[in-house]
Phi, psi and omega in degrees: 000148220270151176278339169272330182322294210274332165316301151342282168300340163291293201287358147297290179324306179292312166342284196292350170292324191291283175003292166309325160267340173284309175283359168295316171288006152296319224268325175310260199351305183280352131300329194284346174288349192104349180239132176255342132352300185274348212259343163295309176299333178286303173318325194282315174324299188291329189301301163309306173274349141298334097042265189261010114348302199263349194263287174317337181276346204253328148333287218272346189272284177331291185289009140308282242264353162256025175060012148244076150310114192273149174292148172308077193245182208278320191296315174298313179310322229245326202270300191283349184261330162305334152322293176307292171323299165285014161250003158287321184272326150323311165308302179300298157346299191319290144011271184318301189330302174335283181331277205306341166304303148340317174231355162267139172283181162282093174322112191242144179267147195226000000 
């Protein structure tokens, strides 16, 4: 694979990681208000772009394992940790949301 190719392809990644983890920690926030609606929706966003994260990092594993193997950089490294990080933080959220379900009511419009 070509090296702007795979440059690329990191900085999709960090995009949609980044993307992703911001809207899981949206999806706390409008819980901790009560509104669990807006805070499913922030989820069903991030659930895409973790998506096509994970579809791309799934490129790059395939053409490895059909021996077009790419060089190692500090960006890719950088791309995968950023992967990681929003579906740990996605999980977590997931978690919280729960919670606030629990001890909050359901915001309703009057």
């Amino acid at each position: 694979m070509r090296t702007e190719e795979v440059q690329e392809i990191a900085m999709l990644m960090i995009a949609n990681g980044g993307d992703a983890r911001s809207q899981s920690m949206e999806a706390i926030r409008f819980a901790k208000q009560g509104d669990f609606d807006l805070a499913q929706q922030k989820f069903a966003l991030a659930k895409e772009s973790i998506l096509t994260a994970h579809q791309l990092q799934t490129k790059l594993l395939v053409g490895e394992a059909q021996g077009k193997s790419s060089e190692l950089s500090l960006l890719m490294i950088h791309a995968q940790d950023h992967l990681m990080n929003a579906m740990t933080v996605n999980d977590m959220a997931k978690e919280i949301v729960d919670l606030y379900q629990l001890i909050k009511p359901v915001h309703r419009e009057i």
